[in-house]
C-alpha positions, -999 to 999 in steps of 0.1 A, spaced: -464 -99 259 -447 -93 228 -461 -94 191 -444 -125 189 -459 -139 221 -492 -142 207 -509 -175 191 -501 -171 156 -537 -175 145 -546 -144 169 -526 -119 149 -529 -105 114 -496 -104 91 -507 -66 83 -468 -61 97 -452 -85 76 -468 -75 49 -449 -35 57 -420 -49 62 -419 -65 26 -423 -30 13 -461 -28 12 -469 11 7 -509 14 6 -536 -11 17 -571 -10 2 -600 -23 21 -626 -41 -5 -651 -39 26 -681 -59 9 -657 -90 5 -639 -82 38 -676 -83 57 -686 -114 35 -657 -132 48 -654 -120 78 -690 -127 92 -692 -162 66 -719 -139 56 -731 -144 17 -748 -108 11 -764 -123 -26 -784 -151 -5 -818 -136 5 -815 -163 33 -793 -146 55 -783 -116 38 -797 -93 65 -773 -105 86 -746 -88 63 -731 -58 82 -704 -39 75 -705 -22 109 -704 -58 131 -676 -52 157 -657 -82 140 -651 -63 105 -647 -30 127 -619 -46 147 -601 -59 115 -599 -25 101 -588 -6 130 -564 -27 135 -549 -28 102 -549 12 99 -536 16 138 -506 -7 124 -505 14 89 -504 46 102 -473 34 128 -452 22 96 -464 58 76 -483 35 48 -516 51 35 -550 35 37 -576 35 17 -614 21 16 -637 5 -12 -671 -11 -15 -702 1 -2 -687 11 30 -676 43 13 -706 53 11 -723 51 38 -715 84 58 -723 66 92 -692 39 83 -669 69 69 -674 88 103 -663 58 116 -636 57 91 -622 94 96 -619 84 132 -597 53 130 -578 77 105 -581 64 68 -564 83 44 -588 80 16 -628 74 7 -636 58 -25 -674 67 -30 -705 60 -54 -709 89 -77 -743 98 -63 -727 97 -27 -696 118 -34 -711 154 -22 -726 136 13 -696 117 17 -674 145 16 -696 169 35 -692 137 65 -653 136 62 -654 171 66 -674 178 92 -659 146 114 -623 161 105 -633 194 122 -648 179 157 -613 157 155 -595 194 155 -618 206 179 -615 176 201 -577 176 198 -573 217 206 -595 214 237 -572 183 249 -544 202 245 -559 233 264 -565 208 293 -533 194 292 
């Protein structure tokens, strides 16, 4: 099945959008959640609910740097998403290119990118010794 095979409403326009001559994307991940998951993180109601690790916003985001990183445009990531060194981890692993942190974060956040860029290099040389 083709990309073109799919149900329009199934598919983000994260391609169209390349082929227009987009050359970074920016995740704003507190709206991205809040929209996502219908989700208002101000309203004391429900905002307990508001994660920006739900599958749903997770899936979005893969998806949209898998497609980036096959057209060569960078990503980047915004909001309080950045940091939280559990969601960067997460981040490094899908492959953004770039952290936007809270200045009191900056030092952990870093410390996370580089420690999860180093098990990737250690994951990837003991693949390749397998292989």
């Amino acid at each position: 099945m083709g990309r073109h095979d799919r149900d329009p409403c199934q598919r983000l326009i994260i391609e169209d959008l390349i082929k227009e001559g987009l050359d970074f994307v920016s995740f704003g991940t507190n709206d991205l959640t809040q929209y996502t998951l219908a989700i208002d993180r101000d309203n004391e109601r429900v905002f307990k609910l508001y994660d920006e690790k739900h599958p749903a916003v997770l899936k979005l985001i893969e998806n949209v740097i898998k497609t980036c990183k096959k057209y060569g445009v960078e990503t980047s990531i915004c909001g309080q998403a950045g940091s939280d060194p559990r969601m960067v981890k997460l981040l490094v692993r899908l492959g953004i290119d770039s952290v936007s942190a809270n200045p009191d974060a900056v030092e952990l956040v870093r410390k996370t990118v580089a420690r999860e860029e180093a098990r990737l290099r250690l994951e990837a040389a003991r693949k390749a010794l397998r292989e």
